[in-house]
N, C-alpha and C positions, 0 to 999 in steps of 0.2 A: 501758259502765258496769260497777263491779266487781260482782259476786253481793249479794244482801243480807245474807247472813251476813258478808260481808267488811266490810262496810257497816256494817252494826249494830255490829261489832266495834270498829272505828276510831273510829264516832259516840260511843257510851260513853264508850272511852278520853280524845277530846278534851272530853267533856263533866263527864265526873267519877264518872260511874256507871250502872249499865245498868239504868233505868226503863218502865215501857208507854207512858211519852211520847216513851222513843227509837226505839223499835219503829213507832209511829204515825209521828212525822215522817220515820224513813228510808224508809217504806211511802209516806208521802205525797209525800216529793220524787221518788221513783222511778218514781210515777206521773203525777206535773205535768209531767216531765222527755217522759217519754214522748210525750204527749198534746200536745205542741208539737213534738214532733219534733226533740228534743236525747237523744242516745245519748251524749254523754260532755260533760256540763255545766260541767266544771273544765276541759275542753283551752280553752288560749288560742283558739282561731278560735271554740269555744262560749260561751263567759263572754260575751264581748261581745255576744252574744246577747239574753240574760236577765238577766231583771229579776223579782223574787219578790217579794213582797208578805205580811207573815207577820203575822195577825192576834191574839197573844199572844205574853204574854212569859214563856214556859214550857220546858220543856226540849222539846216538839216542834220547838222555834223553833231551837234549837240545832241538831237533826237534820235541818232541810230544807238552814240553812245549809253545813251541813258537808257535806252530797250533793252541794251545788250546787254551793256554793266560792262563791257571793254574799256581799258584806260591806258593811257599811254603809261604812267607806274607800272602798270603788270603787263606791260610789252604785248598785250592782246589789241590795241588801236593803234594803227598805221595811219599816218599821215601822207598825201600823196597829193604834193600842190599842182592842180591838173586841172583846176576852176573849174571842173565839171559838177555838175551836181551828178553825184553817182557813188555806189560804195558795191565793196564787192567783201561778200561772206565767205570763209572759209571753214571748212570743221577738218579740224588737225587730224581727226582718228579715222574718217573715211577719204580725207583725199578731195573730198566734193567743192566746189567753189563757183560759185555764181555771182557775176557781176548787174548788178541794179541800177538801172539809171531813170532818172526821171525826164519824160519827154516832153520837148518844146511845144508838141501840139495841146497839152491841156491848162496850158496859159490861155491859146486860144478858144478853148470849148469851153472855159469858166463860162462864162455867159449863158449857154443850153443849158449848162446843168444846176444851174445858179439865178437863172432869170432874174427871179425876184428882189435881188440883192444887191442895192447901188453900191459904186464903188468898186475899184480895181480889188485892192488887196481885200475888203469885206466878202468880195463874190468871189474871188479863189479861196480863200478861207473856209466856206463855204462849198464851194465844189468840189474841192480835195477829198473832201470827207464823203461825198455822193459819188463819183467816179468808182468804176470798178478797175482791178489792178491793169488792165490789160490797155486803160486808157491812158493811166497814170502813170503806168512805167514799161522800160523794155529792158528783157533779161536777156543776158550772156550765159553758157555755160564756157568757164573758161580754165585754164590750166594756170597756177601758180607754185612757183617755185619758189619757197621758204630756205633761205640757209638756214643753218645751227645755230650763227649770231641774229638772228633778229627772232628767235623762239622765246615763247615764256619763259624765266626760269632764270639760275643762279647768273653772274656775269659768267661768260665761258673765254673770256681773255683780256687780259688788262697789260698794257703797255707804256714807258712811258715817252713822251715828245724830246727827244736831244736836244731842243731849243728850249722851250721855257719849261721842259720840266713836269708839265702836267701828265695826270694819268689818260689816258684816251683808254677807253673799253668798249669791246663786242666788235671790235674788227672797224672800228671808224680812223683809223690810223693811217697815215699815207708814206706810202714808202717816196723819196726824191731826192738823188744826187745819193744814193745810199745812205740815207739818215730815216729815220722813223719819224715823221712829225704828225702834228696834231695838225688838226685841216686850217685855222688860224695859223700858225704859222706856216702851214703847206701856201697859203694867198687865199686861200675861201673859205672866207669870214665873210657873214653878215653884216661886220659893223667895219670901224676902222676909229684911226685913233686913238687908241686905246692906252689909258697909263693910271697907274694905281692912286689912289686915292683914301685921303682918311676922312672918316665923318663922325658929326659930334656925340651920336649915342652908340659908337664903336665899342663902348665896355659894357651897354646894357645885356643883360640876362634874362630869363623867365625866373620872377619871383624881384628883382631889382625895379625901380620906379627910371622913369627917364632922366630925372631931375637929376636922381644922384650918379647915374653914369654919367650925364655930362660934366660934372665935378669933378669923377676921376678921368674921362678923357680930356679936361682942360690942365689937372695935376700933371698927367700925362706929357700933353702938347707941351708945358711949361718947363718939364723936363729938358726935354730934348732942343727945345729953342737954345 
């Protein structure tokens, strides 16, 4: 695994800017990584390994990601809206799983270990980086239980909603009133309201310019009026 200065470095850059949430999360992945027994988490023979579990959706979440090279695409990053700041590292091939959380008390000891350094978030930015792991965080070892559908790897079941029709895959399907529906029509949905819609560059393509799709989505519309 690279240094953590090199770490931090990279983490920022891909995230947008260099916060004490990036410092936290590349301290935190470096330590999950460890504690399961992964020394280089993004080499192909390791990825397939791991599976992270990231309990907000803050910029530490960003920084475990980018340690690890987990993605929601390759079903190796778990989302787990729990506001905690906290992730927990699993290695698929031994079983191991250690849960990471970062503690409330080194908000309060920025200051000792940061003295010099005016400013709330300048002097944890700062102390993050001086802290030793044991100030910074507290570890779990804990048991997780992985179905089959939420494993890396092909879809393992695809179904479709007797309502509208859509495919729902990997077991997100809800069985009620004996119909198979998708969770939108099951009633939990995030959104509501919802009705189809046409927009003016509906016919653009890769390699097409905007200009001339709207010409033929206006042909189109002109059609059908």
């Amino acid at each position: 695994m690279d240094t953590f200065e090199s770490l931090l470095k990279s983490s920022a850059a891909a995230h947008g800017h260099l916060c004490p949430g990036q410092v936290v999360g590349v301290r935190m992945a470096m330590l999950g990584c460890r504690l399961i027994g992964l020394d280089e988490p993004t080499r192909h023979d390791q990825i397939k390994k791991l599976i992270v579990y990231v309990e907000m959706d803050r910029c530490t979440a960003d920084a475990v990601a980018h340690v690890t090279g987990v993605k929601l695409g390759r079903r190796s990053l778990k989302f787990m809206d729990y506001g905690i700041m906290a992730a927990t590292f699993v290695n698929l091939e031994t079983g191991k799983a250690f849960r990471v959380l970062s503690t409330e008390e080194a908000r309060s000891l920025s200051a000792a270990y940061a003295p010099e350094v005016a400013g709330k978030y300048p002097q944890q930015l700062e102390a993050y980086q001086r802290m030793p792991d044991c100030v910074l965080f507290r570890v779990q070892r804990v048991d997780v239980s992985i179905s089959e559908f939420d494993l890396p790897g092909p879809t393992r079941r695809k179904v479709a909603c007797s309502q509208c029709g859509q495919v729902v895959r990997d077991h997100r399907e809800v069985a009620k009133d004996g119909h198979v529906l998708c969770r939108s029509c099951a009633g939990d949905a995030y959104f509501s309201n919802a009705r189809e819609i046409t927009w003016p560059d509906m016919n653009w393509k890769p390699g097409s310019s905007l200009t001339q799709s709207r010409k033929v989505a206006k042909i189109f519309q002109d059609d059908c009026d």
